[in-house]
C-alpha positions as CSV (number, residue, x, y, z in Angstrom):
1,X,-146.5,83.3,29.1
2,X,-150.1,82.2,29.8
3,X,-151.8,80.2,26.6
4,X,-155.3,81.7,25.9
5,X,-158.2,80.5,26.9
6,X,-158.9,79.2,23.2
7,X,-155.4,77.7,22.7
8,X,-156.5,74.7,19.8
9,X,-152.5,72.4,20.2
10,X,-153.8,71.0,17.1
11,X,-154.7,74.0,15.1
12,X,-151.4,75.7,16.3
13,X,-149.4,72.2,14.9
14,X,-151.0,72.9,11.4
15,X,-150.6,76.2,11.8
16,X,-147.1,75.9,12.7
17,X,-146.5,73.3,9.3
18,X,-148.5,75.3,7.0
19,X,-145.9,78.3,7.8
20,X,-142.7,76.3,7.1
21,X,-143.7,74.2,4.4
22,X,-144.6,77.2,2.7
23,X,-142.5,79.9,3.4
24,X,-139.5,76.5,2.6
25,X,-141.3,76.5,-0.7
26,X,-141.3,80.0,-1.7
27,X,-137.5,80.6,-0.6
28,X,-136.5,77.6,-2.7
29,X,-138.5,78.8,-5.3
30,X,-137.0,82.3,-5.3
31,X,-133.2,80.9,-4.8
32,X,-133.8,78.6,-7.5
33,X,-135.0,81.4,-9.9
34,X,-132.3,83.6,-9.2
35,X,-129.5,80.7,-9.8
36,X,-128.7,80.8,-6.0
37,X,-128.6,77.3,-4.0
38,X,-131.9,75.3,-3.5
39,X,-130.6,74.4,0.2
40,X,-129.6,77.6,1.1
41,X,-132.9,79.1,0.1
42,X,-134.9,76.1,1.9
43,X,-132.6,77.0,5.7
44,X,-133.8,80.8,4.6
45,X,-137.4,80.0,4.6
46,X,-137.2,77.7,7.6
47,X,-135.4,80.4,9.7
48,X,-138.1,82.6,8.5
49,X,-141.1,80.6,9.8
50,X,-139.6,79.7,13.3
51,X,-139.1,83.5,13.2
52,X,-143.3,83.7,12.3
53,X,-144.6,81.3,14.6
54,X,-142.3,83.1,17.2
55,X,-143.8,85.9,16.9
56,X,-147.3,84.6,16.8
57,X,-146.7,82.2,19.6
58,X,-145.3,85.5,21.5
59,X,-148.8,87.7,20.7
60,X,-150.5,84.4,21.8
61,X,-152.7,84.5,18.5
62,X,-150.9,80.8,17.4
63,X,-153.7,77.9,17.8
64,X,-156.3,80.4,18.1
65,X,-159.7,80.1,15.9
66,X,-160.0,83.4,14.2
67,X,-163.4,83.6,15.0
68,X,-162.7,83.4,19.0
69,X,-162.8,86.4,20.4
């Protein structure tokens, strides 16, 4: 896998932190509401993200200004 031309390491960090803090936030949230376990519902939404930026990382749009094209 080649990075693109446009690759930003920093933007794809943030990127990467915005997609685990929030999809960790939104899983607790959800396992909290629905009287399930807070931990369990934090390792859901982690596993999720790695599973995002995966994918992104994998289409090689990760680190990438939108407005490069």
């Amino acid at each position: 896998m080649q990075l693109p031309e446009t690759f930003d390491r920093s933007l794809a960090l943030r990127q990467s932190a915005v997609y685990v803090v929030a999809f960790c936030a939104v899983f607790a949230f959800v396992s909290y509401v629905a009287d399930g376990s807070i931990p369990l519902g934090v390792a859901t939404g982690f596993v999720m993200a790695a599973i995002m930026i995966g994918f992104y990382a994998w289409k090689g749009e990760l680190g990438v200004p939108p407005n490069a094209e």
